[in-house]
N, CA, C and O atoms as CSV, one atom per row, in Angstrom:
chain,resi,resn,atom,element,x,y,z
A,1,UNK,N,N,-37.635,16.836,-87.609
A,1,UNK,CA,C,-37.677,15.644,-88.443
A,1,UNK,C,C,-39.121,15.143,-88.502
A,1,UNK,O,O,-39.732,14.719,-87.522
A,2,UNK,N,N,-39.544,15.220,-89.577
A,2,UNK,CA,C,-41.288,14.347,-89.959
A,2,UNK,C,C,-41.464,12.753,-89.465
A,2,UNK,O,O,-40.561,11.940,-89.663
A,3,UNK,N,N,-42.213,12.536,-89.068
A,3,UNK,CA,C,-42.444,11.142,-88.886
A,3,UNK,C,C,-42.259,10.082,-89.609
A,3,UNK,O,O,-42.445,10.079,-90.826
A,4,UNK,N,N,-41.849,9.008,-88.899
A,4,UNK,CA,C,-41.674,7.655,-89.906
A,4,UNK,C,C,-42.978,7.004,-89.960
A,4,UNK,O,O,-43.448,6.549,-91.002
A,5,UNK,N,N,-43.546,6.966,-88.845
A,5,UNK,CA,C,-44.673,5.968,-88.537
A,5,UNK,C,C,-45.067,6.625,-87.408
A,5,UNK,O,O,-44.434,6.963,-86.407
A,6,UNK,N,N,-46.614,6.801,-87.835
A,6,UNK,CA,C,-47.179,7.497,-86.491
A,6,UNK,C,C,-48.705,6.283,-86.220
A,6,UNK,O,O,-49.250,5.510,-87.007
A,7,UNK,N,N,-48.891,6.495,-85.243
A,7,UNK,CA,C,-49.893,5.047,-85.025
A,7,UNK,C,C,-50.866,5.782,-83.799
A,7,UNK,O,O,-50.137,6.397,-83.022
A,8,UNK,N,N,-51.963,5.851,-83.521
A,8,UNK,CA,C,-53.086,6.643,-82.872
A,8,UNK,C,C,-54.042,5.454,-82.780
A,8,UNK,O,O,-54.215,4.762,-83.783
A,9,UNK,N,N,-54.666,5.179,-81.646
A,9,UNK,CA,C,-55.682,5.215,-80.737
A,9,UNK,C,C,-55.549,3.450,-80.472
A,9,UNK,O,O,-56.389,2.577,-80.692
A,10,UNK,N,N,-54.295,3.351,-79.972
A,10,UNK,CA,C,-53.658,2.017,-79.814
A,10,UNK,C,C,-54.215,1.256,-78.099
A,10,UNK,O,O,-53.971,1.852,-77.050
A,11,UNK,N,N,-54.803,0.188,-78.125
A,11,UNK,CA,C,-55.139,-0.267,-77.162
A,11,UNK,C,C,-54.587,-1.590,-77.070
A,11,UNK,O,O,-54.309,-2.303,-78.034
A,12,UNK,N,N,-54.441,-1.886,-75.826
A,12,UNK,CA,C,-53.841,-3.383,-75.661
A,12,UNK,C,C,-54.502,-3.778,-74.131
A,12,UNK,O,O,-54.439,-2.953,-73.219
A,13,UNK,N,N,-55.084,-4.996,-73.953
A,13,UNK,CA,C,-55.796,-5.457,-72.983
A,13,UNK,C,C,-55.226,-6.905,-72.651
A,13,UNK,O,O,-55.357,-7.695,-73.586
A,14,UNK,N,N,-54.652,-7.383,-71.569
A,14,UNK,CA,C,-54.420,-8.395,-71.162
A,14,UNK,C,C,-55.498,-9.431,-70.972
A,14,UNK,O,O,-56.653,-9.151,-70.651
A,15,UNK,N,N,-54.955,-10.885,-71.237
A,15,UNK,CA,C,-56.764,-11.978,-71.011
A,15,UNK,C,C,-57.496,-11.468,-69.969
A,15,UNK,O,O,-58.634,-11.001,-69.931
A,16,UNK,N,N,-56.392,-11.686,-68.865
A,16,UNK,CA,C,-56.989,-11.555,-67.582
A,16,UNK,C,C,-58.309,-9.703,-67.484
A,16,UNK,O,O,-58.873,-9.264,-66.481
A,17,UNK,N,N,-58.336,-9.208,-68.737
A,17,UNK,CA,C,-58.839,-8.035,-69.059
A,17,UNK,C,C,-58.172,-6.519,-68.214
A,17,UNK,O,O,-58.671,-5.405,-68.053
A,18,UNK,N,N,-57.080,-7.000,-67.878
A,18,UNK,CA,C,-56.460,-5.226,-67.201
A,18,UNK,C,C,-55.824,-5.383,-68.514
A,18,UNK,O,O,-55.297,-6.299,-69.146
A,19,UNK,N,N,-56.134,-3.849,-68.717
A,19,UNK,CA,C,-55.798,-3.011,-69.892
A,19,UNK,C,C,-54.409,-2.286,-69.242
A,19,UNK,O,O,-54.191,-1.776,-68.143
A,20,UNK,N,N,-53.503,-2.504,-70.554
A,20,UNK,CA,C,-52.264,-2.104,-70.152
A,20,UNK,C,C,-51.625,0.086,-70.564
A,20,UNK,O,O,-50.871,0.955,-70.128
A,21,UNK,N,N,-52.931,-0.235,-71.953
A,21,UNK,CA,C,-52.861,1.466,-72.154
A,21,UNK,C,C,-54.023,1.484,-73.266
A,21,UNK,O,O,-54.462,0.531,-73.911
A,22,UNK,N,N,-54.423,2.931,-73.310
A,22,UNK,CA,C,-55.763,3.072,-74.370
A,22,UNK,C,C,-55.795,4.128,-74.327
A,22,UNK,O,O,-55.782,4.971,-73.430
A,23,UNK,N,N,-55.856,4.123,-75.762
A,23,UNK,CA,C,-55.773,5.201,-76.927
A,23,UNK,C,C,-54.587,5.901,-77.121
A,23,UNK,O,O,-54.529,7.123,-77.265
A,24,UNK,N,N,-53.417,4.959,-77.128
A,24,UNK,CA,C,-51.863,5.185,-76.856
A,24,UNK,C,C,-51.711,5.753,-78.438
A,24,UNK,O,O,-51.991,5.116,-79.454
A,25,UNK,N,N,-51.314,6.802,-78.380
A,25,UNK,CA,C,-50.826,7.981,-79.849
A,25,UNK,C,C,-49.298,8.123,-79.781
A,25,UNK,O,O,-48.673,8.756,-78.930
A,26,UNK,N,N,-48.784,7.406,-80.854
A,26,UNK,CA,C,-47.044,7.567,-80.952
A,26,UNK,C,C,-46.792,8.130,-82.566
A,26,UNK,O,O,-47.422,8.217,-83.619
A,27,UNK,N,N,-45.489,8.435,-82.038
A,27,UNK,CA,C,-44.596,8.461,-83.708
A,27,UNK,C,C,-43.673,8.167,-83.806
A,27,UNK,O,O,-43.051,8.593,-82.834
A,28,UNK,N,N,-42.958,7.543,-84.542
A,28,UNK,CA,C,-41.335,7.547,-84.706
A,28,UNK,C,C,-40.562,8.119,-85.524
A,28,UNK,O,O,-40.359,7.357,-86.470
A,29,UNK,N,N,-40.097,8.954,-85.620
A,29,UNK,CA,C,-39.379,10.120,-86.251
A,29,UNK,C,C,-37.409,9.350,-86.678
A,29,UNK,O,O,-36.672,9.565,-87.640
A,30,UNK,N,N,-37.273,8.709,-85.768
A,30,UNK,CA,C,-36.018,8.420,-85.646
A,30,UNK,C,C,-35.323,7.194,-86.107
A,30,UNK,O,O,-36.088,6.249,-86.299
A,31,UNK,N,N,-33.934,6.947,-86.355
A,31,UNK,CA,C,-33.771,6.088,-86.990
A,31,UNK,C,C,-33.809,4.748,-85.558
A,31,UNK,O,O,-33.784,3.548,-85.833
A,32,UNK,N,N,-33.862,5.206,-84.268
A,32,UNK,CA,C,-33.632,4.188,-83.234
A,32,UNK,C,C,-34.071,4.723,-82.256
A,32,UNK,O,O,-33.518,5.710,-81.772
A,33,UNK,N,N,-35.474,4.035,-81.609
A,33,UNK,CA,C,-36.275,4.352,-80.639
A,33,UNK,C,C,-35.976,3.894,-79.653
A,33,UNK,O,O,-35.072,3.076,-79.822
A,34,UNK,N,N,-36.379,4.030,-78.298
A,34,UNK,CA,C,-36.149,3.346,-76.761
A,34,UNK,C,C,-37.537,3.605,-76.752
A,34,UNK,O,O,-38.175,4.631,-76.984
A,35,UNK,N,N,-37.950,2.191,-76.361
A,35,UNK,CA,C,-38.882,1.624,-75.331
A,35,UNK,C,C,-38.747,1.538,-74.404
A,35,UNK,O,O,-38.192,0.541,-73.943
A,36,UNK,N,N,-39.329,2.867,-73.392
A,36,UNK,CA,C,-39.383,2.843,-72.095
A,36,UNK,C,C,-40.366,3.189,-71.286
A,36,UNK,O,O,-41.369,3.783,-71.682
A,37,UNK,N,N,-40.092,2.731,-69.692
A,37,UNK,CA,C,-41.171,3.106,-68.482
A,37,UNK,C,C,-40.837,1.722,-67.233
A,37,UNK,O,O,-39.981,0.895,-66.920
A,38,UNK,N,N,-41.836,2.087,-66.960
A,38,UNK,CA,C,-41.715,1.110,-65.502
A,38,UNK,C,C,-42.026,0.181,-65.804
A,38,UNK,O,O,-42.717,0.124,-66.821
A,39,UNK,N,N,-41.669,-1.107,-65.054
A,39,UNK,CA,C,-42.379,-1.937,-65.363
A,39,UNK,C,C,-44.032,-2.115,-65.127
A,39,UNK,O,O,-44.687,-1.443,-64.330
A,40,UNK,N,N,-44.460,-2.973,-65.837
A,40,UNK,CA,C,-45.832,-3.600,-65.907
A,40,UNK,C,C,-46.487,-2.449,-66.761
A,40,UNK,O,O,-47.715,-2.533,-66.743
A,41,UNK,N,N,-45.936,-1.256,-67.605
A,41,UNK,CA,C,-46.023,-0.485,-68.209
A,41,UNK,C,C,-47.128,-1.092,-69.293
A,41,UNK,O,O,-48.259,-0.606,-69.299
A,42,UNK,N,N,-46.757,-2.235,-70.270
A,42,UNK,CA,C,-46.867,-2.501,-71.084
A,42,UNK,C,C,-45.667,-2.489,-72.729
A,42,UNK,O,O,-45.990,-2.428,-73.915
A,43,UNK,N,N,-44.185,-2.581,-72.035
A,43,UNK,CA,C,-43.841,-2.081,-73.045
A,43,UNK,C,C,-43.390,-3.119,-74.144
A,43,UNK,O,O,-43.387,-2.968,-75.366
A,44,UNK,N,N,-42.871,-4.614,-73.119
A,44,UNK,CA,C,-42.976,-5.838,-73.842
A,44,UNK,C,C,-43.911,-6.240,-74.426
A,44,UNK,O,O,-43.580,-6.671,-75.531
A,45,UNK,N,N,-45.168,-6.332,-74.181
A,45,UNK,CA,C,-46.526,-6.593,-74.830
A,45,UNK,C,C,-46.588,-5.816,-76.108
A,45,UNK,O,O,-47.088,-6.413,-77.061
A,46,UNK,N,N,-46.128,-4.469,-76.318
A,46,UNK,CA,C,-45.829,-3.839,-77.365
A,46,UNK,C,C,-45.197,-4.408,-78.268
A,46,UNK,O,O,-45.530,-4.542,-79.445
A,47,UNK,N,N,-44.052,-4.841,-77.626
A,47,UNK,CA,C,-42.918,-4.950,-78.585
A,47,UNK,C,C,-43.473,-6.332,-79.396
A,47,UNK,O,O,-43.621,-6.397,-80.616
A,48,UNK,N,N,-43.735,-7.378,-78.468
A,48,UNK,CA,C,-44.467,-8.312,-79.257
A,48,UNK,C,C,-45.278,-9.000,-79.933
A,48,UNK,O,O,-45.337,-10.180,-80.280
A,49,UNK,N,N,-46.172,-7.694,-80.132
A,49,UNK,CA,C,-47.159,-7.482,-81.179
A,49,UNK,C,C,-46.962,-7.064,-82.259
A,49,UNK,O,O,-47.867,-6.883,-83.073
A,50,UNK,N,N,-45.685,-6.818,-82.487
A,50,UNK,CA,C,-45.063,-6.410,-83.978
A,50,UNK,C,C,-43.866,-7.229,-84.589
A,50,UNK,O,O,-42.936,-7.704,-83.938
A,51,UNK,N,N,-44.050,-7.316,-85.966
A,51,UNK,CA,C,-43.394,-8.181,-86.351
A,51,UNK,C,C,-43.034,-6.871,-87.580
A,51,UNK,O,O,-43.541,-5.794,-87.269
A,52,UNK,N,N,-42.494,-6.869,-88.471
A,52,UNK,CA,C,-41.745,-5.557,-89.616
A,52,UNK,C,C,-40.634,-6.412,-90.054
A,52,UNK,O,O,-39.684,-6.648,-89.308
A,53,UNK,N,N,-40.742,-6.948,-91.413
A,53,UNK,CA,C,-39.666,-7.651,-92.208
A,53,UNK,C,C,-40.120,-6.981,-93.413
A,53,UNK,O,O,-41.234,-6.892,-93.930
A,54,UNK,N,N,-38.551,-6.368,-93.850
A,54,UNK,CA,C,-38.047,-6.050,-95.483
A,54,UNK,C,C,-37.656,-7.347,-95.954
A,54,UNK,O,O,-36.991,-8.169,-95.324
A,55,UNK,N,N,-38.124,-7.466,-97.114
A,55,UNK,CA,C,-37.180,-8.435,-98.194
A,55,UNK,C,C,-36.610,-9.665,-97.285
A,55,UNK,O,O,-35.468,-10.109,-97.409
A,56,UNK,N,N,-37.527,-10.125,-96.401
A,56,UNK,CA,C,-36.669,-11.181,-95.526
A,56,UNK,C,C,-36.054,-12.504,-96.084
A,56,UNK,O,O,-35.442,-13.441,-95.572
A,57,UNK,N,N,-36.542,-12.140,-97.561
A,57,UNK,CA,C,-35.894,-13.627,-98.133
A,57,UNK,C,C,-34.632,-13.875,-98.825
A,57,UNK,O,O,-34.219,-14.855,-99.445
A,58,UNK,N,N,-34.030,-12.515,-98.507
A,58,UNK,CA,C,-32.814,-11.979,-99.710
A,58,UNK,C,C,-32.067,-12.790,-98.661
A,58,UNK,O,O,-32.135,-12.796,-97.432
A,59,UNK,N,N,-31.278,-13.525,-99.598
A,59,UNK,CA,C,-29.736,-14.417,-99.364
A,59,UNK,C,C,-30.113,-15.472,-98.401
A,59,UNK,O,O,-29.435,-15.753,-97.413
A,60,UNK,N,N,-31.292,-16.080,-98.751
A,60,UNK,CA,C,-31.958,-17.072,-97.924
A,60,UNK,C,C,-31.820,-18.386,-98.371
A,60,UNK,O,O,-32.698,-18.477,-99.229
A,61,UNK,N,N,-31.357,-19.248,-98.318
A,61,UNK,CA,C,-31.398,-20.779,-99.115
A,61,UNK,C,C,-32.993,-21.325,-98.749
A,61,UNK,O,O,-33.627,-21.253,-97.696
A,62,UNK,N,N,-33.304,-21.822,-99.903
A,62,UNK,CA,C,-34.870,-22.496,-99.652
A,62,UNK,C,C,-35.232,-22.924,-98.257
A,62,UNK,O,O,-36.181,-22.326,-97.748
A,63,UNK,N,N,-34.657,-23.823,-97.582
A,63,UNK,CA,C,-34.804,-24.642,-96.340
A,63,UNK,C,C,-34.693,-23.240,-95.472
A,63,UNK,O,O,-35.787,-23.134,-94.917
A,64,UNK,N,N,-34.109,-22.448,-95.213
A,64,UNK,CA,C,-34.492,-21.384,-94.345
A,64,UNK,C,C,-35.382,-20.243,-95.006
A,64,UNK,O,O,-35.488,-19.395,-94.121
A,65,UNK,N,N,-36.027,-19.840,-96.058
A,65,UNK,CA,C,-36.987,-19.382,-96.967
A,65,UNK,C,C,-38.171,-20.147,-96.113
A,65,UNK,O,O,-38.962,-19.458,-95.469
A,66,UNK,N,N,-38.266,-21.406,-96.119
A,66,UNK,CA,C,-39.074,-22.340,-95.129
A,66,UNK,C,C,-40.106,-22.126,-93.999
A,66,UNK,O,O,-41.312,-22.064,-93.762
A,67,UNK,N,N,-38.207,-22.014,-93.156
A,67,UNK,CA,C,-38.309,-21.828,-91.825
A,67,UNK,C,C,-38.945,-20.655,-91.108
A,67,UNK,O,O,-39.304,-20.675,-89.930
A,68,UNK,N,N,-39.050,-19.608,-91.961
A,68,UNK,CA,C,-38.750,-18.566,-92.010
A,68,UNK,C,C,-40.327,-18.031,-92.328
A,68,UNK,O,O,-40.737,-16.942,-91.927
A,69,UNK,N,N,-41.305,-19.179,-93.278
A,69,UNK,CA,C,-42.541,-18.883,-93.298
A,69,UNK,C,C,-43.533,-19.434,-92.251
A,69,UNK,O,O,-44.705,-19.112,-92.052
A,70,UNK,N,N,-42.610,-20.520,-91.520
A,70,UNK,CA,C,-43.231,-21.090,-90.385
A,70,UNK,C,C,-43.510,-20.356,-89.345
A,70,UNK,O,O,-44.480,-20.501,-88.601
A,71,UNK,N,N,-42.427,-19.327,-89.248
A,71,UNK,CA,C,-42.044,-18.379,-88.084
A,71,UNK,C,C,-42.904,-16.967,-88.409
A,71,UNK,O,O,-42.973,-15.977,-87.681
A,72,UNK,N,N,-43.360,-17.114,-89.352
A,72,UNK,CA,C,-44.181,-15.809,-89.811
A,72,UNK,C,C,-45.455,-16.061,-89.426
A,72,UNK,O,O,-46.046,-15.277,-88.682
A,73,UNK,N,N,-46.135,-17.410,-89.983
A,73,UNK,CA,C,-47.460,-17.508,-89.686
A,73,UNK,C,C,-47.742,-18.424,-88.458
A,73,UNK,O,O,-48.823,-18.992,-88.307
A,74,UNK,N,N,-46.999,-18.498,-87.842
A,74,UNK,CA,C,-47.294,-18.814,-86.352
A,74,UNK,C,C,-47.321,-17.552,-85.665
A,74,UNK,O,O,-48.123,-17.600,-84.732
A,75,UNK,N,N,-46.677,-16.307,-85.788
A,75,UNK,CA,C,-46.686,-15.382,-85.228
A,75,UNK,C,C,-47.691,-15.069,-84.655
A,75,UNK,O,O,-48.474,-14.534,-85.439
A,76,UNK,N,N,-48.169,-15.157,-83.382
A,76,UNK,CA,C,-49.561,-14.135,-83.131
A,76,UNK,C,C,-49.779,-12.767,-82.972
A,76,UNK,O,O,-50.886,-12.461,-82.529
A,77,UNK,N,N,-48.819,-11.672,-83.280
A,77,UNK,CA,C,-49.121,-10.512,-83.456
A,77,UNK,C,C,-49.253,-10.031,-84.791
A,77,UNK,O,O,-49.560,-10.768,-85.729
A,78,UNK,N,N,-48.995,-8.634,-84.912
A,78,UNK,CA,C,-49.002,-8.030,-86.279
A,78,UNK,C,C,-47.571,-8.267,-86.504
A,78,UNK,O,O,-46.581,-8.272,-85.772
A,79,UNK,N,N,-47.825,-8.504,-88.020
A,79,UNK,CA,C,-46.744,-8.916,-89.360
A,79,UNK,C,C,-46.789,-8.002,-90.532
A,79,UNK,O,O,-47.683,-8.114,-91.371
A,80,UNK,N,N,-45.959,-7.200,-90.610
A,80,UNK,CA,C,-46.038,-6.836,-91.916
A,80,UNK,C,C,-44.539,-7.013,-92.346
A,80,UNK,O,O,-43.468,-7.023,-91.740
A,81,UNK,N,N,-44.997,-7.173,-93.890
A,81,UNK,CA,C,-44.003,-7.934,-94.520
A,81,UNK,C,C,-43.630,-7.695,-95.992
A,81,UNK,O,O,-44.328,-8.174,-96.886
A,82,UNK,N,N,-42.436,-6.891,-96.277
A,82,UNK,CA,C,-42.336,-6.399,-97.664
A,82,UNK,C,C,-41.434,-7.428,-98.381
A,82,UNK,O,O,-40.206,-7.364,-98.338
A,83,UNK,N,N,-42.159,-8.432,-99.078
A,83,UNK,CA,C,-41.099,-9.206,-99.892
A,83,UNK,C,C,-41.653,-8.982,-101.253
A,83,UNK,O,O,-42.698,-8.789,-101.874
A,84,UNK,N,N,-40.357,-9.116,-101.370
A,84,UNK,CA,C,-40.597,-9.263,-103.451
A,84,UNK,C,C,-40.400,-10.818,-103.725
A,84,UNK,O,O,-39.917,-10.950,-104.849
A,85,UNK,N,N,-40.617,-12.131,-103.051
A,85,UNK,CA,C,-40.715,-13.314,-103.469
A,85,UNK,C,C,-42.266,-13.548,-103.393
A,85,UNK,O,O,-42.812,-13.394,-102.301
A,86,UNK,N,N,-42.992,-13.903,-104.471
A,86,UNK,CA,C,-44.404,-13.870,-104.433
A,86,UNK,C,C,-44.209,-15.307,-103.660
A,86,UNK,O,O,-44.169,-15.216,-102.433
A,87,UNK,N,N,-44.128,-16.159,-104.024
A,87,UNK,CA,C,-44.021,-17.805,-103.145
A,87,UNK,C,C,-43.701,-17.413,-101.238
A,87,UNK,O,O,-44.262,-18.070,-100.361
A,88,UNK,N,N,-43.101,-16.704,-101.046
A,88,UNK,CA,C,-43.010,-16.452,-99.704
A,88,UNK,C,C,-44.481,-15.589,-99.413
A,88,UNK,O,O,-45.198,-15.924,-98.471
A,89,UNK,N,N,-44.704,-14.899,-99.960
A,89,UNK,CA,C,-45.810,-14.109,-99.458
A,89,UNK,C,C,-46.815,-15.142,-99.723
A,89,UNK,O,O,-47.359,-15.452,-98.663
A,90,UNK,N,N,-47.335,-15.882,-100.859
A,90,UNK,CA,C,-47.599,-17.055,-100.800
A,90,UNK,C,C,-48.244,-17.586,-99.202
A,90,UNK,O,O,-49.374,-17.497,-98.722
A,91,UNK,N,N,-47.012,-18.139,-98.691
A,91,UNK,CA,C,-47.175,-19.081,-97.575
A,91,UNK,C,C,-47.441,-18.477,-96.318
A,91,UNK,O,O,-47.438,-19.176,-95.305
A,92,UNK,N,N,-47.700,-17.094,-96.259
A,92,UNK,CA,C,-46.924,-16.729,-94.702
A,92,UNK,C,C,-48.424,-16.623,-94.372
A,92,UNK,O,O,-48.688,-16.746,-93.176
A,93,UNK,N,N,-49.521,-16.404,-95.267
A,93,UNK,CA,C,-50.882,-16.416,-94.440
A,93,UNK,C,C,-51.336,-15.322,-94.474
A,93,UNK,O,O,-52.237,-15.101,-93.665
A,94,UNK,N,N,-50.915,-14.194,-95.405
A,94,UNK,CA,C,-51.365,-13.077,-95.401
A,94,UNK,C,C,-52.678,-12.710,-95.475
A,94,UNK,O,O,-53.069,-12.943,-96.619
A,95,UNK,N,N,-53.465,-12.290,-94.858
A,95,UNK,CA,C,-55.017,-12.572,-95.013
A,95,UNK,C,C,-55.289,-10.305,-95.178
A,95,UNK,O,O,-56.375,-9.741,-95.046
A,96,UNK,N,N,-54.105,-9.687,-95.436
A,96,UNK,CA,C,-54.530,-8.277,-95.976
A,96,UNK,C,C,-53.307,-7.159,-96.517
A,96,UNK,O,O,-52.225,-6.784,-96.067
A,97,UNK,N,N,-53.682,-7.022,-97.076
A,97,UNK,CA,C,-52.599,-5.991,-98.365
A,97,UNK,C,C,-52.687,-4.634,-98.236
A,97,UNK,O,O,-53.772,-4.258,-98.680
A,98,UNK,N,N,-52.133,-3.885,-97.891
A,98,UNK,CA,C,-51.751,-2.503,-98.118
A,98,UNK,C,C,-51.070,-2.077,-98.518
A,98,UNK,O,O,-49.931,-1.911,-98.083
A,99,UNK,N,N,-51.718,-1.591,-99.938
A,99,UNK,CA,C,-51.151,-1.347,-101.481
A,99,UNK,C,C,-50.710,0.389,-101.430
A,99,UNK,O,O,-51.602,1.064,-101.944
A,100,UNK,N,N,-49.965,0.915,-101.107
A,100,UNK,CA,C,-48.914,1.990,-101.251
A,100,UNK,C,C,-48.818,2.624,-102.575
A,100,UNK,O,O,-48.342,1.937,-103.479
A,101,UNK,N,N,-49.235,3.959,-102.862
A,101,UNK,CA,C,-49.278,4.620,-103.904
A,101,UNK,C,C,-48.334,5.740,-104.035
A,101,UNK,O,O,-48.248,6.310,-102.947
A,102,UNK,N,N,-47.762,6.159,-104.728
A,102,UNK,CA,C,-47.005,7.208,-105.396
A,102,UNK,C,C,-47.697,8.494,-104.443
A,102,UNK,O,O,-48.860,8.792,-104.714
A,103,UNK,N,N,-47.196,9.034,-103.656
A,103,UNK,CA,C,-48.161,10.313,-103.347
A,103,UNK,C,C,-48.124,11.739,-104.031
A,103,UNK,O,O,-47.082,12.307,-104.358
A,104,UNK,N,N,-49.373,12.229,-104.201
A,104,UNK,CA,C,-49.591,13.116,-105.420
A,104,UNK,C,C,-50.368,14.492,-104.131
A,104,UNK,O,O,-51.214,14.293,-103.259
A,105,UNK,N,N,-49.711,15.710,-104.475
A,105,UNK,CA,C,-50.300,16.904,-103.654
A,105,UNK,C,C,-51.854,16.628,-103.996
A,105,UNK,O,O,-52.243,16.307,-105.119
A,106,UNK,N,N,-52.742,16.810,-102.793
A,106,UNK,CA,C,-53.864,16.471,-102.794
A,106,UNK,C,C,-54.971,15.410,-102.728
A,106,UNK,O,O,-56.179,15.520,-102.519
A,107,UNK,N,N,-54.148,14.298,-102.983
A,107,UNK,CA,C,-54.713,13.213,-102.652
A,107,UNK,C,C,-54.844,12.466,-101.311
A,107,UNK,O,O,-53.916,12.100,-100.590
A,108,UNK,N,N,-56.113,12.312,-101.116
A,108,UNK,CA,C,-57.232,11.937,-99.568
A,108,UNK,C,C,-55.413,10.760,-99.356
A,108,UNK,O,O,-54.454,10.325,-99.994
A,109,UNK,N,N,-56.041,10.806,-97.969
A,109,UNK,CA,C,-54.811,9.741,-97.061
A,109,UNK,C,C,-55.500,8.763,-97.087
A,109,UNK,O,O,-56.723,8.867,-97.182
A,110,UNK,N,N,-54.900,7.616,-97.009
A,110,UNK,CA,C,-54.494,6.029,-96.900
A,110,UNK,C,C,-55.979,6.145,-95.626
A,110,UNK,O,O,-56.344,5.144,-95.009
């Protein structure tokens, strides 16, 4: 099975500056991963550096449409965020776009 998401030369450093892993190279191939290891691994620190919302606004009433942008741009990790409501993308603070193209044999990678 080809990869879903492959991610290379991943570092994460605690304030206190102990580094939890560097130059961490993954992929996810699968429809449902396990995050695992020992503790103090780093694997929570992982997990909460990512944020991944589809269409989070579908079947949303305004007041939680809202709530919902509050909870986005307070986030302090990575957010990415595929909505088709321009007003939500709007608010959430997006400060960078990665615009996704049709892929064509031969054309340089992203």
């Amino acid at each position: 099975m080809s990869p879903v998401v492959v991610a290379r030369g991943v570092t994460y450093e605690l304030p206190n500056g102990r580094r939890l892993f560097e130059n961490l190279t993954f992929s996810l191939s699968s429809r449902v991963t396990g995050l695992v290891g020992p503790n103090g691994a780093g694997k929570t620190c992982l997990a909460r550096e990512l944020m991944l919302l589809d269409e989070p606004t579908n079947n949303l009433d305004i007041y939680n449409v809202e709530f919902l942008e509050r909870i986005v741009s307070g986030f302090q990790g990575a957010v990415v965020v595929v909505p088709h409501d321009a007003r939500f993308f709007q608010h959430c603070g997006i400060d960078q776009e990665l615009v996704l193209q049709p892929f064509q044999s031969g054309s340089p990678e992203i």
